[in-house]
C-alpha positions in Angstrom: -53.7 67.0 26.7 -52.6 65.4 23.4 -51.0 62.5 22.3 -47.7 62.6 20.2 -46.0 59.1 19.9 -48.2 57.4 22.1 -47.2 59.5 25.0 -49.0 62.2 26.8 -48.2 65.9 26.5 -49.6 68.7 28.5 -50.9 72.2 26.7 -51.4 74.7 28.7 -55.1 75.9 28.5 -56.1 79.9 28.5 -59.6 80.3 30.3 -59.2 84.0 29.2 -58.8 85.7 26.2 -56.3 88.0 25.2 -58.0 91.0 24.9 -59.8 90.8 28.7 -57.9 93.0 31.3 -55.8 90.8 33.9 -58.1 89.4 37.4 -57.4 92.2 40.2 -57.8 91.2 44.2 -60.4 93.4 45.6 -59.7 96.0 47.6 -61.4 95.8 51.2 -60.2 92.3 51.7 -56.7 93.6 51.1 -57.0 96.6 53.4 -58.6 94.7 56.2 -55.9 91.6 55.8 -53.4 94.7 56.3 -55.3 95.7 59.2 -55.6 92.5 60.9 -51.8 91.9 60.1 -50.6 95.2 61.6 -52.5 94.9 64.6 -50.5 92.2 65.9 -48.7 93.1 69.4 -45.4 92.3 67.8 -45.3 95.7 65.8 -46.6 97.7 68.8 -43.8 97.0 71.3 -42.2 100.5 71.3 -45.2 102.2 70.8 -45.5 105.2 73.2 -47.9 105.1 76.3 -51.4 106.8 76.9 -49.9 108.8 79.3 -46.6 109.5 76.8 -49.6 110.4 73.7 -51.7 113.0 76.6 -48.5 114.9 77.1 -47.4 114.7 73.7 -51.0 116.2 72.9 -50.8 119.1 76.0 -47.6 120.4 74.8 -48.6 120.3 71.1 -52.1 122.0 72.3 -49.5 124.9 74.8 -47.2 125.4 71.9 -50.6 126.3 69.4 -51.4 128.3 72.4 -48.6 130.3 72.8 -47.5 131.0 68.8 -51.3 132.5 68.6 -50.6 134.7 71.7 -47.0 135.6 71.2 -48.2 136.6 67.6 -51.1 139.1 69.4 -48.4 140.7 71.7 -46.2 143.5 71.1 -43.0 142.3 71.5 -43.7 138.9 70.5 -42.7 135.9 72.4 -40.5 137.5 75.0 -43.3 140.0 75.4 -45.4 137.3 76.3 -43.0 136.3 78.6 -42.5 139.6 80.4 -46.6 140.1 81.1 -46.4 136.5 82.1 -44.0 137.0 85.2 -45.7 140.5 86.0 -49.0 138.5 86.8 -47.1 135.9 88.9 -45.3 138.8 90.9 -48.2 140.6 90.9 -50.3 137.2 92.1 -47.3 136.8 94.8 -47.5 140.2 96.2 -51.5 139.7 97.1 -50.7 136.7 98.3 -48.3 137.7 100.3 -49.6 140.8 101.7 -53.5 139.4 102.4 -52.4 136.0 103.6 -54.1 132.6 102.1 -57.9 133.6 101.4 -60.5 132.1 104.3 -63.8 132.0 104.6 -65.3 134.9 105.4 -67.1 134.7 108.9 -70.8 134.9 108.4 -71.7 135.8 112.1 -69.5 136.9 114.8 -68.6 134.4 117.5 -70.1 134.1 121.1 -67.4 135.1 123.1 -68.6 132.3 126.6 -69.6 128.8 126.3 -72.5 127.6 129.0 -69.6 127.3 131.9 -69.5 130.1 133.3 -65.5 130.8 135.1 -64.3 133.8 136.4 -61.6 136.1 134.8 -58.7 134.5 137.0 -59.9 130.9 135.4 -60.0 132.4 131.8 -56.7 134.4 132.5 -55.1 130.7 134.2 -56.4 129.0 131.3 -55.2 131.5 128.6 -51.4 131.1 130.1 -51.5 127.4 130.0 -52.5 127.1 126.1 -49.5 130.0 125.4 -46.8 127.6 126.9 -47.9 125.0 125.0 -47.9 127.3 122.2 -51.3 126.8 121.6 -52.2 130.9 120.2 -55.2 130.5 118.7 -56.9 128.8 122.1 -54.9 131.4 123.9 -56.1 134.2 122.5 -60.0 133.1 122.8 -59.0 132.6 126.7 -57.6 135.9 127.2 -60.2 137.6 124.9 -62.5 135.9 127.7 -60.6 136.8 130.4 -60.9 140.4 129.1 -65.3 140.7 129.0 -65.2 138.5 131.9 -62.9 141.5 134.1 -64.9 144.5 133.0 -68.2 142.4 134.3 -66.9 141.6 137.3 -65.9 145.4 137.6 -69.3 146.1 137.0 -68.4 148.2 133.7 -70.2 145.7 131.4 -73.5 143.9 132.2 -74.0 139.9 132.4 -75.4 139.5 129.4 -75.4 135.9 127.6 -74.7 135.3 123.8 -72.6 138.9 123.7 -70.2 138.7 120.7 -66.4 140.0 121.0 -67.5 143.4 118.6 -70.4 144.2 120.9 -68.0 143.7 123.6 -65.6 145.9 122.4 -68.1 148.3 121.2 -69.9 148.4 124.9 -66.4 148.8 126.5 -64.6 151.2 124.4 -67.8 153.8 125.4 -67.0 153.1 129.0 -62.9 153.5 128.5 -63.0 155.3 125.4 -58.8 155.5 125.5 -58.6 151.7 125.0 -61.4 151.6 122.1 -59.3 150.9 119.0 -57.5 148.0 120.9 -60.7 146.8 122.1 -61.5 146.6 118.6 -58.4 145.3 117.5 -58.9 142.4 120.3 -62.2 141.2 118.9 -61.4 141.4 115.3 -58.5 138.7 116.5 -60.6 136.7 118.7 -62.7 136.4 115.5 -60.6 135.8 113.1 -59.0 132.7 114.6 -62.2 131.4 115.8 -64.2 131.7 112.8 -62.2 133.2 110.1 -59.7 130.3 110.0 -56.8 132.6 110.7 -53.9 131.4 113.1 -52.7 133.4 116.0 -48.9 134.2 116.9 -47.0 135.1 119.6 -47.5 138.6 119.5 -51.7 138.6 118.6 -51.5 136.7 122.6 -49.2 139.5 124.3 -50.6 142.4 122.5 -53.8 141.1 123.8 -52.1 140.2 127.5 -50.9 143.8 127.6 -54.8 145.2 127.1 -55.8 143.0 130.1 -53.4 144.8 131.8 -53.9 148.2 131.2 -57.8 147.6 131.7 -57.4 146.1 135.0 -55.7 149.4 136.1 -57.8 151.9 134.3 -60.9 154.0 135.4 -64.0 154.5 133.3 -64.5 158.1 132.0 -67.1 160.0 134.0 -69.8 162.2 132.3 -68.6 165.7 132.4 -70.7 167.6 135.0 -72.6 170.5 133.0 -72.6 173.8 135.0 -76.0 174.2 137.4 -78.2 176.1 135.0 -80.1 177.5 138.1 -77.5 179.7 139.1 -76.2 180.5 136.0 -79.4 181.1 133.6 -81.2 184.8 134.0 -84.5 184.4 135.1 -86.8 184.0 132.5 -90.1 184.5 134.3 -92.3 186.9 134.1 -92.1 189.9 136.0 -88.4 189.1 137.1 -85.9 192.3 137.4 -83.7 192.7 134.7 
């Protein structure tokens, strides 16, 4: 300050002279007053969700996908797209013609439990879980009912912890014209007791209608060879010729 006719006048002071560059804010405590500033709720309100960013990120990652293939393939995109549906119908056919894929059966099931019934119990017992629609019990119950018949006949032996293919195996040498729906039988009693497989309508009759047919057929006799006594030239020594 100076004094000019007794009052007081102000002169502005320079701390710098004026060849020194001009004072610069640093950087980082810009940037991270920035930061702070913009991370404030009030400029994120329409920002887009986790769930809005994923998909944004799947189709971005299925679009890099498919340029890169449909670049690789003759025909281009539309090629891509014919081998595309091919797999699907080809996917849809085995699906279609092998059924849903089970686990495969490890061991064959027991055919009885530890109650032993007779046929006409397994048979009685069979017709109630088909009018209930019940196929899968109703075919283990006529399956039953089956083994259980051709004991009782005598044409299979009481024998504990037989499986439906030894069954059927045992019983199609005894009535060799039923062997291949014997076999068809068991492969159904196992596949909807251990194979996961459901029965229908027609697994039950198809398997009512063997019952049948057993009940009224005979077992095959061993074909009587001719007496070889009678028929065979002596062989001993000294015999006329």
């Amino acid at each position: 300050m100076t004094r000019s006719g007794g009052a007081l006048t102000a002169v502005p002071l320079s701390w710098r002279s004026a060849d020194e560059p001009p004072i610069t804010l640093p950087r980082d405590p810009a940037r991270e007053a920035a930061r702070r500033e913009l991370s404030k709720g009030m400029y994120h309100q329409n920002d887009p969700s986790w769930y809005e960013r994923a998909l944004d990120a799947f189709w971005d990652w299925l679009d890099k996908v498919f340029g890169a293939t449909s670049g690789a393939t003759p025909g281009g995109t539309l090629g891509l797209v014919v081998i595309v549906l091919a797999v699907l119908a080809l996917l849809g056919a085995l699906w279609w013609r092998l059924g849903t894929p089970h686990r495969t059966p490890t061991s064959s099931a027991v055919l009885f439990d530890d109650r032993p019934r007779s046929a006409a119990e397994h048979r009685a017992a069979a017709e109630a879980q088909a009018a209930q629609g019940h196929w899968n019990q109703a075919v283990q119950e006529r399956m039953r009912a089956v083994v259980r018949s051709l004991e009782e006949r005598a044409l299979l032996d009481v024998r504990p912890g037989r499986t439906a293919d030894e069954a059927a195996s045992e019983a199609g040498a005894v009535l060799p014209a039923h062997a291949d729906r014997l076999h068809t039988a068991a492969r159904d009693f196992d596949d909807v007791t251990y194979g996961g497989r459901s029965a229908a309508e027609g697994t039950y009759r198809r398997l009512a209608a063997l019952d049948t047919d057993l009940e009224r057929s005979k077992p095959a006799l061993a074909s009587s060879t001719p007496n070889s006594a009678s028929t065979a030239p002596s062989t001993r020594p000294g015999a006329a010729e």
